[in-house]
Every structure is written in structure tokens, then in C-alpha cells.
NULUM-7591 format. One record per residue (C-alpha): residue number from 0; residue in three letters; x, y, z. Coordinates in nm, 2 decimals. Layout:
REC, NUM, Ala, X, Y, Z
...
This chain:
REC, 0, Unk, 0.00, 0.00, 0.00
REC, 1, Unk, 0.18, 0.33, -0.14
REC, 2, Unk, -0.11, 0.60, -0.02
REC, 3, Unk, 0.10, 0.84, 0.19
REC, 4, Unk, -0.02, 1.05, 0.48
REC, 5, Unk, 0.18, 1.20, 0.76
REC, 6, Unk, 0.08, 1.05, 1.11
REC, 7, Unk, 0.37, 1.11, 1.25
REC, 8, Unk, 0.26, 1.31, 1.56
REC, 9, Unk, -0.01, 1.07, 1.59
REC, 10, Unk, -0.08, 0.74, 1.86
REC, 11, Unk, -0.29, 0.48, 1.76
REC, 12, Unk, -0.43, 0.22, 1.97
REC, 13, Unk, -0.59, -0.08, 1.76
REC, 14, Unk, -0.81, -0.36, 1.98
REC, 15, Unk, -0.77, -0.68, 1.84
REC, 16, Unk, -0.44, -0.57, 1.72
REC, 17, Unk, -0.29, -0.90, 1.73
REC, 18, Unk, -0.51, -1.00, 1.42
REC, 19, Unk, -0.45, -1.02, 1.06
REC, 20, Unk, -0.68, -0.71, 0.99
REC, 21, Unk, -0.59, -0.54, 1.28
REC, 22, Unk, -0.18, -0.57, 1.19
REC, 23, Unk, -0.21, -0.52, 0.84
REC, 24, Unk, -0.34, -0.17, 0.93
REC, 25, Unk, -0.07, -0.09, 1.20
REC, 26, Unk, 0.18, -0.19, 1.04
REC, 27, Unk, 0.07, 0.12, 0.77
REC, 28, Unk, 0.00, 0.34, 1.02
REC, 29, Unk, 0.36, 0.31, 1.18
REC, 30, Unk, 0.48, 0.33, 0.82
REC, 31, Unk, 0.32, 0.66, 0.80
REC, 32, Unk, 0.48, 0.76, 1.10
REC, 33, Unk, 0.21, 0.69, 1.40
REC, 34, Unk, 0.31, 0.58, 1.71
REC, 35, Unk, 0.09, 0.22, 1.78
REC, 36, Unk, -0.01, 0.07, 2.07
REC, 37, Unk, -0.20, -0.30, 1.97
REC, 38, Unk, -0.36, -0.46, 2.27
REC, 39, Unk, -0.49, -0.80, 2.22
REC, 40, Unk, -0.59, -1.07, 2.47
REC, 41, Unk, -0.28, -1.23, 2.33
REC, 42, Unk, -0.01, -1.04, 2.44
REC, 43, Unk, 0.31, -1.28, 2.34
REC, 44, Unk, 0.11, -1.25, 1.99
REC, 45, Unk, 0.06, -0.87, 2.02
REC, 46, Unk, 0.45, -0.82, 2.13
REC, 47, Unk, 0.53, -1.01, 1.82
REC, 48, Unk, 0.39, -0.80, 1.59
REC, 49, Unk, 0.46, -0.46, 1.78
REC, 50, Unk, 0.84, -0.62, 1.76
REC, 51, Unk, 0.80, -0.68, 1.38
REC, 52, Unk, 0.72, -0.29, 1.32
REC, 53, Unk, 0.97, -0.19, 1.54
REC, 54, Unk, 1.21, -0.42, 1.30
REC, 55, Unk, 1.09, -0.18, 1.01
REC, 56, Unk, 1.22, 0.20, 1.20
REC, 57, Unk, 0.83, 0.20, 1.36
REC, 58, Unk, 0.78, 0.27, 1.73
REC, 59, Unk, 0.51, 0.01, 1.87
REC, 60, Unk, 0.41, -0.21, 2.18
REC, 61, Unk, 0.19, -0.50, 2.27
REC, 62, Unk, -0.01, -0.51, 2.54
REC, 63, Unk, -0.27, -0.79, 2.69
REC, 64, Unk, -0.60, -0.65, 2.72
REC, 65, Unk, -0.91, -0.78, 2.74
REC, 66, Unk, -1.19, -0.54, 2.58
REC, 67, Unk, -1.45, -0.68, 2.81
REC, 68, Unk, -1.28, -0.59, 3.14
REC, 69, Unk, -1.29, -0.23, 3.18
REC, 70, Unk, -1.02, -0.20, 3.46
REC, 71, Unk, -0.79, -0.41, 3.22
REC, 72, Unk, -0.85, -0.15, 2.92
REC, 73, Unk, -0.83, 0.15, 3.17
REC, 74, Unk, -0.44, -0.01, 3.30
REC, 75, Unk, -0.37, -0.03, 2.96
REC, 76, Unk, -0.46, 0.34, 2.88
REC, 77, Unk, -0.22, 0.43, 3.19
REC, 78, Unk, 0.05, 0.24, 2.98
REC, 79, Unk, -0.03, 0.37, 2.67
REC, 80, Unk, -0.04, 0.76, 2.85
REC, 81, Unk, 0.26, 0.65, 3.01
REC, 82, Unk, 0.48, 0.55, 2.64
REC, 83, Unk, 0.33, 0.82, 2.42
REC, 84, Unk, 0.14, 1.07, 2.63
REC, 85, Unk, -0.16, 1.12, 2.41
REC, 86, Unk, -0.44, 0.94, 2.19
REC, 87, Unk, -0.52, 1.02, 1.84
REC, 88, Unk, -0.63, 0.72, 1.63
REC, 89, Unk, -0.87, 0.40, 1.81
REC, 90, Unk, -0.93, 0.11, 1.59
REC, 91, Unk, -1.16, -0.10, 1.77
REC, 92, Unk, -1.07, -0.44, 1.58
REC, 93, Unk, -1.17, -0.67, 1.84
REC, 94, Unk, -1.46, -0.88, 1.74
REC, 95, Unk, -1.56, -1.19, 1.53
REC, 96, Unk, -1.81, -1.51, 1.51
REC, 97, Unk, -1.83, -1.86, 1.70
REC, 98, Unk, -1.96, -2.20, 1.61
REC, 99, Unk, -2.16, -2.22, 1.84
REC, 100, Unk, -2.35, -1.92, 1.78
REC, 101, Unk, -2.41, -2.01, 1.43
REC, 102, Unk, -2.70, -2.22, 1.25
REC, 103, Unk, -2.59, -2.51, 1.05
REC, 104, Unk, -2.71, -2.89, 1.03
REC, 105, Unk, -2.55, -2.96, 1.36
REC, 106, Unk, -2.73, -2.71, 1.54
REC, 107, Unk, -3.08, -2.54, 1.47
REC, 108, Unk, -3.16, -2.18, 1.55
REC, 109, Unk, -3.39, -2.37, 1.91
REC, 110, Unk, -3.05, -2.51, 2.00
REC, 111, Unk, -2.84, -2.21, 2.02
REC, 112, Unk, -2.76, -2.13, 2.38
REC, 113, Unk, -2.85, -1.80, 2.53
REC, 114, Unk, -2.43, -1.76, 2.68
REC, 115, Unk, -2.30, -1.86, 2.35
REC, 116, Unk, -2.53, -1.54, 2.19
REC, 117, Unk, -2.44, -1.33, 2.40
REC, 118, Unk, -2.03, -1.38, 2.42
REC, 119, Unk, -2.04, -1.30, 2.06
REC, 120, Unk, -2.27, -0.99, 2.11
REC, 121, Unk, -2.05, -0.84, 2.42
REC, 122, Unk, -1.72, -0.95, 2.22
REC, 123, Unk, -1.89, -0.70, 1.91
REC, 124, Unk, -2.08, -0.45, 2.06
REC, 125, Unk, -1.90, -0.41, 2.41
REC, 126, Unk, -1.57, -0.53, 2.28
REC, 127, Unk, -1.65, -0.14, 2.12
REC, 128, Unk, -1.86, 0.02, 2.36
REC, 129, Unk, -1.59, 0.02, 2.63
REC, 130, Unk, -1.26, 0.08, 2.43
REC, 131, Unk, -1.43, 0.43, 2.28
REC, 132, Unk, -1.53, 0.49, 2.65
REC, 133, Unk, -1.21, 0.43, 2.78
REC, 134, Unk, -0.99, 0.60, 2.56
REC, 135, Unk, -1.23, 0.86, 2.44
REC, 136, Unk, -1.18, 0.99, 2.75
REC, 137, Unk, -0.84, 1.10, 2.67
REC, 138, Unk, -0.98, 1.27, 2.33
REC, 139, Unk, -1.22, 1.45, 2.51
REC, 140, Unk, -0.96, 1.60, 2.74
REC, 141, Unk, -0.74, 1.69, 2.44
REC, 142, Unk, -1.08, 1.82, 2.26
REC, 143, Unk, -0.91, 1.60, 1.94
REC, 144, Unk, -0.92, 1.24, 1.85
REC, 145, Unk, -1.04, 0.99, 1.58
REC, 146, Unk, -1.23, 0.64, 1.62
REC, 147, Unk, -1.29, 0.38, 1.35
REC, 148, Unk, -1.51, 0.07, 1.46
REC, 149, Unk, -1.53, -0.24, 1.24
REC, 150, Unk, -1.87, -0.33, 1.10
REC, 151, Unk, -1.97, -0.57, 0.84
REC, 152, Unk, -2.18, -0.65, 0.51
REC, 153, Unk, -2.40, -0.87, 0.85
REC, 154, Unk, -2.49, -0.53, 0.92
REC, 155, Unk, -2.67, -0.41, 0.61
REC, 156, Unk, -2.82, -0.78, 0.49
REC, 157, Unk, -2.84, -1.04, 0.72
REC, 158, Unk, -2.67, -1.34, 0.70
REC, 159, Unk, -2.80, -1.65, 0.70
REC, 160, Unk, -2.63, -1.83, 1.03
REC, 161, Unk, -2.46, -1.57, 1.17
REC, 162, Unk, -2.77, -1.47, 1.38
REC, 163, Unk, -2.53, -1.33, 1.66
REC, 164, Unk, -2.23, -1.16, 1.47
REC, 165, Unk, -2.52, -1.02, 1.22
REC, 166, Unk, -2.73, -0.84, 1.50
REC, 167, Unk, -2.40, -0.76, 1.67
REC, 168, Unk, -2.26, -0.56, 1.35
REC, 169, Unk, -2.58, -0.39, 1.28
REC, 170, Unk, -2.54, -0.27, 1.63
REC, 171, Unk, -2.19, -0.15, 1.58
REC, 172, Unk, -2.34, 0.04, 1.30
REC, 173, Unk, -2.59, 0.22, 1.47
REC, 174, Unk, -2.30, 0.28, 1.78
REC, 175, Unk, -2.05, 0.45, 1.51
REC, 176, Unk, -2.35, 0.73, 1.41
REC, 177, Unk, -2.46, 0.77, 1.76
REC, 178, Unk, -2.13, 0.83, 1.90
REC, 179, Unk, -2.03, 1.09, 1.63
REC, 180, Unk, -2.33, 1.31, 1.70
REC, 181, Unk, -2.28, 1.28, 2.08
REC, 182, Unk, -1.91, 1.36, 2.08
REC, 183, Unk, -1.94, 1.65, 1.87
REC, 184, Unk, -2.25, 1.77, 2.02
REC, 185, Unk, -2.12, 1.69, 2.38
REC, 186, Unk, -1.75, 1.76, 2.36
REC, 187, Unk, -1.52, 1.88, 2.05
REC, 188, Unk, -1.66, 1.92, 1.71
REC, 189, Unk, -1.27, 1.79, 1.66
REC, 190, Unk, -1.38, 1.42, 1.76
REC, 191, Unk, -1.46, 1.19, 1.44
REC, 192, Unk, -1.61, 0.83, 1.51
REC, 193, Unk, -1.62, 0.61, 1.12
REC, 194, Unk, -1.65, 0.27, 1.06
REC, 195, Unk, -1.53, 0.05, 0.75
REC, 196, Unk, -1.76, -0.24, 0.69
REC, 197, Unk, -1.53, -0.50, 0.53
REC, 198, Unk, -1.69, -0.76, 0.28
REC, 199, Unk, -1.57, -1.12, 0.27
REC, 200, Unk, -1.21, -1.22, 0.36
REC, 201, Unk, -1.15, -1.49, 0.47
REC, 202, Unk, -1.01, -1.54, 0.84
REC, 203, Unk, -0.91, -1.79, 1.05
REC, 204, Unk, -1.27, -1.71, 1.24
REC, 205, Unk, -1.47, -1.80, 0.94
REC, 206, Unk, -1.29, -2.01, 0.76
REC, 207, Unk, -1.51, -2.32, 0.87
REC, 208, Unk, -1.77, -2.18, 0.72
REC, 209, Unk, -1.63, -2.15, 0.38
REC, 210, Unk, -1.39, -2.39, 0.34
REC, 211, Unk, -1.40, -2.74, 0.36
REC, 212, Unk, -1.17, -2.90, 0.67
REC, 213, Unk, -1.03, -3.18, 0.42
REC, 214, Unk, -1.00, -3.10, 0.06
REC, 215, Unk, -0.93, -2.73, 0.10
REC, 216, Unk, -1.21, -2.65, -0.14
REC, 217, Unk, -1.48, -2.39, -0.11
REC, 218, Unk, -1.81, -2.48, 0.03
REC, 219, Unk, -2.13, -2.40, -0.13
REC, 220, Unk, -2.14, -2.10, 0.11
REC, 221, Unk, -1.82, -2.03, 0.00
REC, 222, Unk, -1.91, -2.01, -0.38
REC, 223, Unk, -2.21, -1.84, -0.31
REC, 224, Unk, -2.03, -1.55, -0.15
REC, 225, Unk, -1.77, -1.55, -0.45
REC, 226, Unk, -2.07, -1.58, -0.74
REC, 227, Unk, -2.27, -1.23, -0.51
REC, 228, Unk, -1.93, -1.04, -0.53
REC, 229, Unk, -1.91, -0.89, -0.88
REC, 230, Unk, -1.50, -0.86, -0.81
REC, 231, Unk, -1.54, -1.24, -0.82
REC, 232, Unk, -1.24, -1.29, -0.49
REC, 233, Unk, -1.19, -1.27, -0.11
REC, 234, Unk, -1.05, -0.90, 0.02
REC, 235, Unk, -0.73, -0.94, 0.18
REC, 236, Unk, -0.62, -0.76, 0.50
REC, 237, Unk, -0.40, -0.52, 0.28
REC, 238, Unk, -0.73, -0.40, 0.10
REC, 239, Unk, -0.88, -0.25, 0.42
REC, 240, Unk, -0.54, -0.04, 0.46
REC, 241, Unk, -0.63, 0.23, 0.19
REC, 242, Unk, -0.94, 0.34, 0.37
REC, 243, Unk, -0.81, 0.31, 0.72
REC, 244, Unk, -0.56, 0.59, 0.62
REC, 245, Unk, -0.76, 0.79, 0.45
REC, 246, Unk, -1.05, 0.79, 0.76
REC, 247, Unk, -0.69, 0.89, 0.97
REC, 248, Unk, -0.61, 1.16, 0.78
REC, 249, Unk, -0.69, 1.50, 0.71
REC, 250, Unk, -0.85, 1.47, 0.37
REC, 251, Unk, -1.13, 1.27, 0.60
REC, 252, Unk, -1.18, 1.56, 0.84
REC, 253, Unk, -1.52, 1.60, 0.75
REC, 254, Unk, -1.62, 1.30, 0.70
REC, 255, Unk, -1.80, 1.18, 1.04
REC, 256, Unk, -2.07, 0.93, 1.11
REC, 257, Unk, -2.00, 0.71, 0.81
REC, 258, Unk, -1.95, 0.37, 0.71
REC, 259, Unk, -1.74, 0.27, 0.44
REC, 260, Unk, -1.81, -0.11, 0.26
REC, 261, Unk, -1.47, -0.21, 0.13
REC, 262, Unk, -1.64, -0.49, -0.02
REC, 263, Unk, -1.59, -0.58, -0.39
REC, 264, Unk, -1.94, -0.41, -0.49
REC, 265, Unk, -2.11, -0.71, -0.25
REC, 266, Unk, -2.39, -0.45, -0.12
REC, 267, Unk, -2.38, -0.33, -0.46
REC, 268, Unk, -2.54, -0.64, -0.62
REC, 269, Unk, -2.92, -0.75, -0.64
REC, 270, Unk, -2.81, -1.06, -0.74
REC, 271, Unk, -2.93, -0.98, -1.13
């Protein structure tokens, strides 16, 4: 990714930073000269990467959070406060789908449990609720700051299976526009709160779903994703970079309140 923007008096703090997605985009940002913080319930994982952009003249660390313990995320803002001294940029990247919360011929939308429904709901919603209360704190006190929350194509349409991740995203969605009007209305007109909604790439979190365990081939769900997304192929991690940067730059700073599909014209398709 060649798009060039100067971050370099910028920190970033990315949930779910240990992650594909997630280090794909800090590993831009810290080419573009932020500062990056990546906390991840994985920390040795999280270190690993923060140690592989420091390898590249980037400034990072990797921290063990968990995004559904509010003291853990409010230590790791003391560290963060502590390294860097201020927050610019939260990605809130933690998130994803479970088996168990899915449909499928091994378990029918009666059999889902209740817990199972609701760990992927908190790991979505609140797994973004709390980070933006947490660090937006910091923006509010320096009357700056710029949050980007990951929703999904579940958000707009649906799924079918994904009944928790689906209602989960749409409410990450709805989140991203009522946190934009309320920071600038409440606190600093100089707050901006996007979201990217990423089409189909394919993860280590869904790749049961669209791949099959033993020959490596698509499923049906698989080809049936490809066949609705007129650019034909999966988005990879480095295809989400391009818009992160842009939403973190000053050509964005009116743009507030949005979501962006990054999605190979998937929304854009009736299917005809």
C-alpha cells in the first residue's frame, strides 16, 4: 500500500491488534509515522507483531488487554499515556463469530444457547462500547481524537447463520452514528467516530464456514459469496489499509458518522 499521509505526531491504539486485519493496518500506520499501541488478549502475539514494526524503524508495543474488562483496558490506557502521552487514532478491531453461535445442520436456530449469543454480542458490541469509552476519555480531554469501529456487510443484509455476529454488527453500525453526533455535540466538534464495513475475507474465524476441513475446497457458502461479489475474490487484509488511512487523515476531516463497505461491490449487487 503506497497511499502516503503524515501520522507522524499521531498514537494509535488498535483492539484486536494482534489479528490479521488489525496488523495489516498498523503496520501502515507506523509506516506513515504513528506511534501504535496493539492490545490484544494475546499479548506474546501482540508483542510479536509490535516487535516486527519496530524491526521496520516504527515505534510500537503489545499489550494484553481484554476489551470486556474495563479495569484491564483503563491499565492499559495508563501504559499507553505513560509510552506516548496522548491518543489520536482508536481502531476497535476486536470482534468476530463462534460456532456455536451459528445455524448449521449440527445445530438449529432452538439449540443455540443464550451464553454462547451473547459472548459473541458483548465481544462486538462491548468489545467497542468500552474501548471508545475508555480511551475517548483521553480525546475529550485533548478536545481532538479519531475512532474507527469495524462493522460488516451482516450489518446491512443479514446473513443467514450468523444470527449473533449479524445483529452484533448492525449494532456497531448504529454505535459508530450515535457516537459521532454525541461527541461532537457533547464535547469537541474535533472528535470523528467512522466505521469500515469489510466484505468477505477470509479469516481464520470463518474459515469453517467457507472452506472445507479436508480437501481445501470452497463450500457451497463459500461459492455463493464469490458468485454475489461482482470482483469475483476474497478482500485481503492489505485491502482495508487504503481506507483506514484515509478515515486517519486530514483529507477525512469532514467525514463523520459514516461507514465505508470495502467490499468488492457485495452491497452493490441485487443478485441480477
Amino acid at each position: 500500500m503506497n497511499l502516503q499521509v503524515d501520522l507522524r505526531s499521531q498514537v494509535a491504539v488498535l483492539t484486536g491488534g494482534a489479528g490479521v486485519l488489525c496488523a495489516a493496518m498498523a503496520q501502515a500506520l507506523a509506516k506513515n509515522g504513528a506511534r501504535i499501541a496493539l492490545l490484544d488478549l494475546r499479548e506474546e502475539t501482540a508483542t510479536a507483531v509490535a516487535q516486527e514494526i519496530a524491526a521496520g524503524g516504527g515505534l510500537a508495543i503489545g499489550l494484553g488487554v481484554d476489551v470486556l474488562d474495563k479495569k484491564s483496558l483503563i491499565a492499559a490506557r495508563e501504559r499507553v499515556m505513560s509510552e506516548f502521552g496522548r491518543v489520536d487514532i482508536l481502531i476497535n478491531g476486536a470482534g468476530g463469530n463462534m460456532p456455536k453461535a451459528t445455524t448449521g445442520a449440527e445445530r438449529s436456530f432452538f439449540d443455540l444457547a443464550a451464553e454462547d449469543i451473547k459472548k459473541v454480542f458483548d465481544l462486538n458490541f462491548m468489545g467497542t462500547f468500552l474501548p471508545t469509552q475508555v480511551f475517548g476519555e483521553v480525546m475529550v480531554a485533548q478536545k481532538k481524537g479519531n475512532i474507527i469501529n469495524i462493522s460488516s456487510m451482516a450489518a446491512y443484509t443479514p446473513l443467514t447463520r450468523t444470527v449473533a455476529y449479524s445483529a452484533a454488527k448492525a449494532a456497531v453500525e448504529n454505535l459508530t452514528k450515535w457516537l459521532a453526533v454525541h461527541f461532537n455535540q457533547e464535547y469537541s466538534r474535533e472528535i470523528r467516530v467512522n466505521a469500515i464495513a469489510p466484505g468477505f475475507l477470509l479469516t481464520e474465524q470463518n474459515r469453517y464456514l467457507l472452506t472445507d476441513a479436508l480437501s481445501g475446497e470452497y463450500t457451497e457458502r463459500g461459492k455463493a459469496i464469490l458468485q454475489a461479489t461482482p470482483m469475483a475474490r476474497y478482500g485481503e487484509a492489505e485491502d482495508l489499509v487504503g481506507a483506514v488511512l484515509f478515515l486517519c487523515s486530514d483529507a477525512a476531516r469532514f467525514v463523520n458518522g459514516v461507514s465505508l463497505p470495502i467490499d468488492g461491490a457485495f452491497s452493490a449487487y441485487s443478485g441480477v
